[in-house]
Wavefront OBJ file of the C-alpha trace (Angstrom):
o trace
v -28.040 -17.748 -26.108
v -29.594 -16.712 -22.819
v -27.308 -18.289 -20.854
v -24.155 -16.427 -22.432
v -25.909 -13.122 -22.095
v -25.977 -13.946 -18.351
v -22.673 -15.257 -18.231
v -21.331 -12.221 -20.451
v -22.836 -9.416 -18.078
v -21.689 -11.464 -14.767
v -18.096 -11.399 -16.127
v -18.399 -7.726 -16.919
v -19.948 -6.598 -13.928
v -16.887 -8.982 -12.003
v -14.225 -7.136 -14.099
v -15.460 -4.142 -13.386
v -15.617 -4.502 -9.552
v -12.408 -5.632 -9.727
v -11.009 -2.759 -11.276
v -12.965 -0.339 -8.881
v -11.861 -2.502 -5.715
v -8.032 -2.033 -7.022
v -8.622 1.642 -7.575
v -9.455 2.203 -3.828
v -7.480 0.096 -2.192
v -4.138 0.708 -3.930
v -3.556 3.996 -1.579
v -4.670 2.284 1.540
v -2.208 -0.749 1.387
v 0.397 1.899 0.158
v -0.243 3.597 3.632
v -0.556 0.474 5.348
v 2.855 -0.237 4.105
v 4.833 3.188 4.398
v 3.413 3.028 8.460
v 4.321 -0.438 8.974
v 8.129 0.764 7.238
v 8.239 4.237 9.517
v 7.288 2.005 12.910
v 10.128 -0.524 11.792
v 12.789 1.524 11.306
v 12.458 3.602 14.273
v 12.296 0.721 16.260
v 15.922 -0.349 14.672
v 17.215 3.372 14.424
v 16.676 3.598 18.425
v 18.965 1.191 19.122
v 21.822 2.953 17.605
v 24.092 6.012 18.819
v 22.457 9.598 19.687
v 24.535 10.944 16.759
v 23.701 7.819 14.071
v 20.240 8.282 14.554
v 17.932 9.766 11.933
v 14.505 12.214 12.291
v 10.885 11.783 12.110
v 10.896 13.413 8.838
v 14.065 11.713 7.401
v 13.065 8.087 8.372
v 9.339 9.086 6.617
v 10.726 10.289 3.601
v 13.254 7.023 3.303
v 10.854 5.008 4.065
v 8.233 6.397 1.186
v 11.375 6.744 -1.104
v 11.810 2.770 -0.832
v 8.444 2.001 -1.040
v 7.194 4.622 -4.255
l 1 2 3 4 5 6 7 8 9 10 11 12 13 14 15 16 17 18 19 20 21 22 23 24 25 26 27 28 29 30 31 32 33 34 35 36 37 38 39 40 41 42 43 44 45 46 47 48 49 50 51 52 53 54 55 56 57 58 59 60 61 62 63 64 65 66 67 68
């Protein structure tokens, strides 16, 4: 009986850490991700025409469109 207590609070406290771990870094690989986009498709934009070429703020918002 003791040893089921035990293993019933470890797996608790695991699930638990695991939910809180998710919970914080869900935004930061979502960042990670929309920079990683943003630095990639500038480099690919800037080899195209002056007039093809898209803004800061329109590659950002493409970029977090495609990833969201």
């Amino acid at each position: 009986m003791k040893k089921n207590l035990k293993f019933i609070v470890l797996l608790i406290i695991g699930i638990v850490a695991l939910y809180i771990s998710t919970k914080y870094y869900n935004d930061f690989n979502r960042s990670k991700t929309i920079k990683a986009c943003i630095i990639g498709k500038a480099e690919l934009d800037s080899k195209k025409n002056e007039a093809d070429k898209l803004s800061k703020e329109q590659i950002r918002k493409f970029c977090e469109d495609q990833i969201k």
